[in-house]
C-alpha positions in Angstrom: -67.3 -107.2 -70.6 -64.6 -105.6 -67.9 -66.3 -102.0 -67.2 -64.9 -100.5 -64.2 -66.7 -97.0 -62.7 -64.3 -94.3 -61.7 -64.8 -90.6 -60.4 -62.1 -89.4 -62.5 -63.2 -90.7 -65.8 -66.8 -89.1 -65.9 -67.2 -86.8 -68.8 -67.1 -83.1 -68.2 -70.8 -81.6 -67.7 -72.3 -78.2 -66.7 -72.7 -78.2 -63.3 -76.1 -79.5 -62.1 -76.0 -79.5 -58.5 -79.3 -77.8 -58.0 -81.0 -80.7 -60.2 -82.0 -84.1 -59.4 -79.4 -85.8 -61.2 -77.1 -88.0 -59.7 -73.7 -88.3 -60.5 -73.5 -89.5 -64.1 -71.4 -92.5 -64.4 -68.5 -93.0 -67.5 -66.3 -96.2 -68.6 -62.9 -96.2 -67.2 -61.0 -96.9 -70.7 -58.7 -99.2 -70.2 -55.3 -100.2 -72.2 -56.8 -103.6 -73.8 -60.2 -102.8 -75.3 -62.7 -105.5 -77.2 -64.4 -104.3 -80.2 -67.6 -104.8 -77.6 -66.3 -102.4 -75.2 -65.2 -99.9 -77.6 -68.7 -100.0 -79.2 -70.6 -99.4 -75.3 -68.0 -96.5 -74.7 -68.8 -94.6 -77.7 -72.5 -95.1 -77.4 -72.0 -93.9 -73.4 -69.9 -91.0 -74.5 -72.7 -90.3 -76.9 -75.3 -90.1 -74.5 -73.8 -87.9 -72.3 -73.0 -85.4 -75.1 -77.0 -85.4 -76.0 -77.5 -85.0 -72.0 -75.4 -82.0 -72.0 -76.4 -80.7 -74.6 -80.0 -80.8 -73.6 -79.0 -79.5 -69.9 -77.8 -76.6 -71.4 -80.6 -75.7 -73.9 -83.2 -75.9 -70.9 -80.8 -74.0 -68.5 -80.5 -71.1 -70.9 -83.5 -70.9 -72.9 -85.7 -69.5 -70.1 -89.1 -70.1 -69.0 -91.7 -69.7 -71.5 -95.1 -68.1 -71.1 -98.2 -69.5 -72.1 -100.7 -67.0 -71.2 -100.3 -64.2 -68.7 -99.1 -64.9 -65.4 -98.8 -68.7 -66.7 -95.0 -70.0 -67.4 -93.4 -73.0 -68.2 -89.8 -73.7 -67.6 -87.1 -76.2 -66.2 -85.4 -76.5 -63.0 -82.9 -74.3 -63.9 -85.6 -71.7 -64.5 -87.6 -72.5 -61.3 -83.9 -71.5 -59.2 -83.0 -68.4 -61.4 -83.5 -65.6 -59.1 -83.7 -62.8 -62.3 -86.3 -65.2 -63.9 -88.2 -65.1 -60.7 -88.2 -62.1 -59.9 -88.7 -60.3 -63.7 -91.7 -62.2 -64.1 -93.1 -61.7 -60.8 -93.2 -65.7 -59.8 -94.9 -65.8 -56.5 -96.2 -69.9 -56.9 -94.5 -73.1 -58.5 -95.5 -75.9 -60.0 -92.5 -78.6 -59.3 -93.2 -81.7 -61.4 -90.1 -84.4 -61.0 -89.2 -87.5 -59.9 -87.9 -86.8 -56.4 -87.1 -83.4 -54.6 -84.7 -82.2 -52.1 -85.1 -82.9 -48.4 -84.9 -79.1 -47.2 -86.8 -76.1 -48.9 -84.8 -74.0 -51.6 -83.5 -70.7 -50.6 -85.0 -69.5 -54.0 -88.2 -70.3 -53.1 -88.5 -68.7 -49.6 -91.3 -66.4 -50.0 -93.2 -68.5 -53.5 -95.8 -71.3 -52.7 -94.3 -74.7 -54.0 -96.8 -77.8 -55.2 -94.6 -80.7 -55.8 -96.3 -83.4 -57.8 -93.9 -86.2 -58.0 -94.0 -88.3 -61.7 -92.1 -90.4 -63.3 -90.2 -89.5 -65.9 -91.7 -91.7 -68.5 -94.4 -92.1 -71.6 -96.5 -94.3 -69.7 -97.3 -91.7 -66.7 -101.0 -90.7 -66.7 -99.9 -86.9 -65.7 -103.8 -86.9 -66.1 -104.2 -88.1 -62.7 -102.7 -84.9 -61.6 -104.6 -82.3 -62.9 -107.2 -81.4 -60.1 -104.7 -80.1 -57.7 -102.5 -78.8 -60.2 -105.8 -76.7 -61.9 -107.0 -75.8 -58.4 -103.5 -74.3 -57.5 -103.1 -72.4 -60.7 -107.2 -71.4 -60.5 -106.0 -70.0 -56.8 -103.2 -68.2 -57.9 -105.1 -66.7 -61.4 -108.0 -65.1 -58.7 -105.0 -63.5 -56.8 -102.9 -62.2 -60.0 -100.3 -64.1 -59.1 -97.5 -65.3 -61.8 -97.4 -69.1 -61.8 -94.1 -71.3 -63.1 -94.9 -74.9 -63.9 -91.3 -76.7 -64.4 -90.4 -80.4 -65.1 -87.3 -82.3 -65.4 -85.9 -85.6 -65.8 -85.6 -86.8 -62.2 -84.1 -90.6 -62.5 -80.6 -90.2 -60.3 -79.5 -93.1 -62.9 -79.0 -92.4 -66.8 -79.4 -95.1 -69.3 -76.5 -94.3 -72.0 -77.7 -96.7 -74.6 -80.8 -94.4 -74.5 -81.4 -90.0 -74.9 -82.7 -88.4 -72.1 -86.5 -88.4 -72.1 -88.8 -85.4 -71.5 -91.7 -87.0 -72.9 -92.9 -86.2 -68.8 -92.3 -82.4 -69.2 -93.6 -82.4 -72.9 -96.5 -84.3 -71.9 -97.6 -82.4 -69.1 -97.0 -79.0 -71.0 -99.3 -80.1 -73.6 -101.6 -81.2 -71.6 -102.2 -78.3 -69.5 -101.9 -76.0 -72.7 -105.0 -77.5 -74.0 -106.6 -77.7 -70.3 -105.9 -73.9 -70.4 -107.1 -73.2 -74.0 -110.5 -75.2 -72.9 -110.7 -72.7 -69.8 -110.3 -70.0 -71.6 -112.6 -71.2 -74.3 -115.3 -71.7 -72.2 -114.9 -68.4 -69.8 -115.2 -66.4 -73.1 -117.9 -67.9 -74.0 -119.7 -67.6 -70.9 -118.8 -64.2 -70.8 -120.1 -63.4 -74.7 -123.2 -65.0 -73.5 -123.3 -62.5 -70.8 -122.3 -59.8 -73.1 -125.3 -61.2 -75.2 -127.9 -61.0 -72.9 -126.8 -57.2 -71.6 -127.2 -56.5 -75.1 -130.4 -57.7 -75.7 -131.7 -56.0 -72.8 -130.1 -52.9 -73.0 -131.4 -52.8 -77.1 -134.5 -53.4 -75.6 -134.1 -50.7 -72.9 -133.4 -48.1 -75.6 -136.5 -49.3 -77.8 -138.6 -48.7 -75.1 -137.0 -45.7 -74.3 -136.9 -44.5 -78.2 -141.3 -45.3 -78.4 -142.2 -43.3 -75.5 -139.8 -40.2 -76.6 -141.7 -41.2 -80.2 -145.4 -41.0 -78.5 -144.3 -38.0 -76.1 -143.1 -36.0 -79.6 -146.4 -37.3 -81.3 -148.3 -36.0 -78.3 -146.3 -32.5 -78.4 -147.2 -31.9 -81.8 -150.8 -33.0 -81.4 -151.4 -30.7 -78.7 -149.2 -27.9 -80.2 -151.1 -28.3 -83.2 -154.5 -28.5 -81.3 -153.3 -25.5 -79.4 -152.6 -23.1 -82.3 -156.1 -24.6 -84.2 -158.6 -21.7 -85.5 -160.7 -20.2 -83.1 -164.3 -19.8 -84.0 -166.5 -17.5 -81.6 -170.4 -17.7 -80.8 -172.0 -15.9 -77.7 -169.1 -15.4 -76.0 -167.3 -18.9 -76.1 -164.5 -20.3 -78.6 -164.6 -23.3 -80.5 -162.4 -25.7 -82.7 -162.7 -28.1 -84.9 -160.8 -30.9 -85.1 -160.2 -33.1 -87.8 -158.3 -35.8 -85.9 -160.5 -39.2 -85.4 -160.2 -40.1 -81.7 -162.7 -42.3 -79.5 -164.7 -40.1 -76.8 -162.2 -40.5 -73.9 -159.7 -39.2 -75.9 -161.3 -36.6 -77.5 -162.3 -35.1 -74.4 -158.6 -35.4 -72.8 -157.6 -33.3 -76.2 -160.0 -30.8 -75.5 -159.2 -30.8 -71.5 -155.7 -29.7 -72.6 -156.5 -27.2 -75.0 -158.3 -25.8 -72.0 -162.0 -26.7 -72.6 -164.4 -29.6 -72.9 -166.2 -31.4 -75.8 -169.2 -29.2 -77.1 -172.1 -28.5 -75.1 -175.3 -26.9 -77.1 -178.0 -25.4 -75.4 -179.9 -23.9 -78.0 -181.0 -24.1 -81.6 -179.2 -21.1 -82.4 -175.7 -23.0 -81.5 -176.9 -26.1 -82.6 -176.8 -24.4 -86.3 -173.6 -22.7 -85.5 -172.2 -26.1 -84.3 -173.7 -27.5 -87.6 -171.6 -24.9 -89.7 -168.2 -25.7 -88.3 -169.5 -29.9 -88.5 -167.7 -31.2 -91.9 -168.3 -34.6 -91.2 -170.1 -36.4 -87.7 -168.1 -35.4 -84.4 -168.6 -36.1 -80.9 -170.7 -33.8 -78.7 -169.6 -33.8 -75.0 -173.4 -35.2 -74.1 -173.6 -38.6 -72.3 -175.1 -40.9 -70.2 -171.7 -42.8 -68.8 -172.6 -42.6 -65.5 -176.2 -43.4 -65.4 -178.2 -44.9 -68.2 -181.0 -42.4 -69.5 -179.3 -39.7 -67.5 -177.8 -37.5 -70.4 -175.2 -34.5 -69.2 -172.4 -32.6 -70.9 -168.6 -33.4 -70.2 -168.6 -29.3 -69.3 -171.0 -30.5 -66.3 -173.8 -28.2 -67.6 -177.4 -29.6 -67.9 -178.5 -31.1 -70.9 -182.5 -30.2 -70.8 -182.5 -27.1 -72.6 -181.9 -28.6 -75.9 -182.2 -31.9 -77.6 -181.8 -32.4 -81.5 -182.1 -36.4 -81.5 -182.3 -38.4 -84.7 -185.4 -40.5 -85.1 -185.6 -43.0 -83.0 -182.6 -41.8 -81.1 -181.5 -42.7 -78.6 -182.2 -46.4 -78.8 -179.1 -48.1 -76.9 -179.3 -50.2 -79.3 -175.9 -51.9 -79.0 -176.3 -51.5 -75.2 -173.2 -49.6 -74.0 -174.4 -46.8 -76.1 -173.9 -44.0 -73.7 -172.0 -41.3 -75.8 -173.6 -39.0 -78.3 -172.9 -38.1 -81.9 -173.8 -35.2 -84.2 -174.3 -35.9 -87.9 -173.6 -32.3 -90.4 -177.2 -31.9 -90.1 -176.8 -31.2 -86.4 -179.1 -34.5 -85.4 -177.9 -36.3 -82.4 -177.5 -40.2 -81.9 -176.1 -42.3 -78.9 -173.5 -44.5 -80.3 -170.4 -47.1 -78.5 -168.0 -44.7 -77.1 -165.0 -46.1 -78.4 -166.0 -45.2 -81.9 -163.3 -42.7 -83.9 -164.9 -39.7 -84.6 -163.6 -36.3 -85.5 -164.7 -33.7 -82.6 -165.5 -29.8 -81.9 -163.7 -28.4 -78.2 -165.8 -25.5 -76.7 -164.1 -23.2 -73.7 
């Protein structure tokens, strides 16, 4: 078929001179057409109307934002001084077939990755990824706004075919699910982390909720051991305490109630002892500190009075070094760590 290429027959198209195009080409209609030739114009003629038309949806739909400070646009967008500067772009993501020579005034003071690709279905944008994630990753840790742009970059336009963005589409895609993954997997880190702060704070507060429990248990022991009954004999005060403890504890009760576990010196207290006894309670008498050696926790002497049970004391258990009284007022040496109610004497 005769085709001839002319300058003056090219269709009219917005003006692209900022884009990688080359000039389109058209079919110089001549008088004498074949059926043929009519049938190749009108499909030409068709593909440059879809080019147009898709020239101008990209170069005024604007860039589009995936997530914050992350944009995806056209070449248009990437040279559109209001788009850069409204959204803050301060790095670009240039993804086409070939680039200009010289730097663009637009993008004097914005960092500019160029990954060249062909515009086609078969491109394994794949390849690209790590120094288009680490670029992006950089510019996320500064807050900076990112624009990621493609655009068909063949200088030559198939007419029998529409213009392909399966590139731009492609790559879009591809880093949108990249991005989702990142994002997945940061949040989950961080509710993990949010997890284990949790955890340790909950158990922070439990431990700080049981000792405020025990410190309140111990204030109303104590206030309640502090406002016990008084009982007087021969010039000292006693109480009785119905509260089982083991020795050690018994004694620390009575230390802060400002006296010591009983100490009986003669019969006569013995059977005042035995009165206030409604059960068996500790005595303060011991031999803790040196077997067969029996004292009071008051540090006064214990020879002045015994009051042992029958064949008491026996150590029978070995470790038997602290000393019971049963309501009849007879002593035995028992394990110390026995609960027993117990009598304070100051």
């Amino acid at each position: 078929m005769d085709v001839t290429i002319s300058e003056e027959s090219l269709l009219p198209l917005p003006s692209d001179q900022d884009c990688v195009f080359g000039p389109s080409t058209s079919i110089k209609k001549t008088k004498s057409l074949s059926p043929d030739t009519k049938a190749d114009i009108n499909a030409q003629e068709k593909g440059f109307q879809i080019l147009k038309k898709y020239r101008e949806r990209i170069k005024y739909s604007g860039m589009d934002q995936i997530i914050p400070n992350l944009f995806v646009g056209s070449l248009h967008d990437s040279l559109d001084d209001f788009q850069l500067t409204k959204y803050k772009i301060k790095r670009i993501v240039s993804i086409m077939t070939t680039f200009p020579q010289n730097d663009l005034p637009q993008h004097k003071n914005i960092k500019v990755l160029r990954i060249k690709i062909e515009d086609s279905s078969s491109e394994d944008v794949i390849n690209h990824f790590p120094p288009v994630c680490e670029f992006i990753h950089a510019a996320r840790l500064e807050n900076e706004a990112v624009l990621i742009h493609c655009f068909m970059g063949n200088t030559e336009y198939d007419y029998q075919e529409t213009p392909k963005v399966d590139c731009c589409d492609k790559m879009k895609d591809a880093i949108e699910v990249n991005t989702s993954k990142k994002i997945i997997e940061i949040e989950t880190k961080f509710m993990d982390k949010i997890k284990i702060i949790e955890n340790m704070m909950h158990d922070k507060i439990r431990r700080i909720e049981i000792r405020i429990e025990n410190d309140q248990k111990k204030r109303e022991k104590h206030f309640k051991l502090m406002t016990k009954k008084t009982n007087l004999f021969n010039g000292y005060e006693y109480i009785y305490v119905d509260e089982k403890a083991d020795w050690y504890s018994a004694q620390s009760n009575c230390v802060v109630w400002g006296g010591n576990l009983v100490s009986i010196h003669s019969e006569q207290e013995n059977e005042f002892v035995r009165r206030l006894n409604k059960n068996v309670i500790w005595s303060g008498l011991n031999d803790i500190q040196n077997e067969s050696v029996w004292v009071y926790s008051d540090g006064t002497s214990a020879r002045a009075f015994f009051n042992w049970k029958l064949n008491q004391p026996d150590n029978s258990e070995f470790n038997e070094n602290c000393v019971e009284i049963d309501n009849f007022g007879k002593m035995s040496d028992i394990f110390c760590f026995m609960s027993r109610n117990y009598i304070c004497k100051r």
